[in-house]
C-alpha positions in Angstrom: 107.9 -34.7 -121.7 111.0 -33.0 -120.3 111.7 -32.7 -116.5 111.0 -29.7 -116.5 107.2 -29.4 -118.0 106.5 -32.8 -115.8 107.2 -30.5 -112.8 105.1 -27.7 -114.0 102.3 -30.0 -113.9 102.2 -29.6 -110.2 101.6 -26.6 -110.1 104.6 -25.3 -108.1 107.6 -22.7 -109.1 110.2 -24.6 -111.4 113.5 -23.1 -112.3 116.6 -24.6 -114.2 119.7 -24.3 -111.9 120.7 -21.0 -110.8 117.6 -18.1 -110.7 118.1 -14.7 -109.8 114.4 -13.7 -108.6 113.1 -15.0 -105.2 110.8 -18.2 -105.7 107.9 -19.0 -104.3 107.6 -21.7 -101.9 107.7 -24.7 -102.2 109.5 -24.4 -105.8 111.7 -27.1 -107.8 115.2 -26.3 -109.1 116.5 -28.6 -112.0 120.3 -28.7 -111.6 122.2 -31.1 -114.3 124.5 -33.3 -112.3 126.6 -35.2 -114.5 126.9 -38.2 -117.1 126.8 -42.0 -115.9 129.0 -43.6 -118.9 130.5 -47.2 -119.7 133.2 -47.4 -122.1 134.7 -50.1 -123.9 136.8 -50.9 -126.4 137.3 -47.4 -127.3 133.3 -46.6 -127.6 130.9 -45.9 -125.4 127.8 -48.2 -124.6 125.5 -46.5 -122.5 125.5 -42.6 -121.8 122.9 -41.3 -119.6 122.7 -37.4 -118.2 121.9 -37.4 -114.5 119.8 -34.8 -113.0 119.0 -33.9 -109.5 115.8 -31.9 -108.6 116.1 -29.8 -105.9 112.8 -29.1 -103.8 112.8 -26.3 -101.6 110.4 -25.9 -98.6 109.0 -24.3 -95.3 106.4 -26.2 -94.1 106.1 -30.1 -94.4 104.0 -31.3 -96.9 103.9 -35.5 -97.5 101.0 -35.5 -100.0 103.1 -32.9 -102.5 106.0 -35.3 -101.8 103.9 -38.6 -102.9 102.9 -36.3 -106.1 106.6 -35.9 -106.9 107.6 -39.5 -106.6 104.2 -40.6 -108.2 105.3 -38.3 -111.1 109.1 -39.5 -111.6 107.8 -43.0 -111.7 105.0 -42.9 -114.0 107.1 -40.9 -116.0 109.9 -44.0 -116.1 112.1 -42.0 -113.8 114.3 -43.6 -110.9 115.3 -41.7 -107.9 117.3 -41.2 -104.8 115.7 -39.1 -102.3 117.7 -37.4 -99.3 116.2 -36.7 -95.9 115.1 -33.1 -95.1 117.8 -30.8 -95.2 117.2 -27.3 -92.9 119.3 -24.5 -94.3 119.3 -22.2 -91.6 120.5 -18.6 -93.5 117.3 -18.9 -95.4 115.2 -20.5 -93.1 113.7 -23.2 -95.6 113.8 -27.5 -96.1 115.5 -29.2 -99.3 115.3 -32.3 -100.7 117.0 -33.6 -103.4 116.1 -35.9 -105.8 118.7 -37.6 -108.0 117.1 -39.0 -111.1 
């Protein structure tokens, strides 16, 4: 199952990085973030994409918030989670989650 369809599965907005129709809220935004690589000896070992999920909000909601982290770890996924960011031009809450 791909980030993307386990997100669906909560039955909220999801959209791969930049989206030019308004969302929803609260909606997910899947945003690639990078590669985590070790190298040696002229090869690589490990090569992992990283991936942050961006969860955009008005209104407080700690039971969605379990779902999500429920979610990445049943589905083997390890995260970061940031505090509640207010972005005051659009009047909403972020959090992101670094998987």
């Amino acid at each position: 199952m791909t980030v993307f369809q386990m997100l669906q599965t909560l039955g909220r907005p999801v959209a791969y990085g930049y989206h030019s129709t308004e969302q929803e809220l609260p909606y997910f935004c899947i945003v690639g973030s990078g590669q985590d690589q070790f190298q040696a000896d002229n090869t690589y070992y490990l090569v992992k994409d990283r991936t942050q999920i961006e969860y955009y909000f008005k209104k407080k909601d700690p039971e969605l918030e379990a779902e999500i982290e429920t979610l990445l770890l049943e589905n083997g996924f390890r995260y970061d989670k940031t505090e509640d960011i207010y972005i005051e031009d659009q009047d909403v809450f972020l959090i992101y989650y670094d998987i």
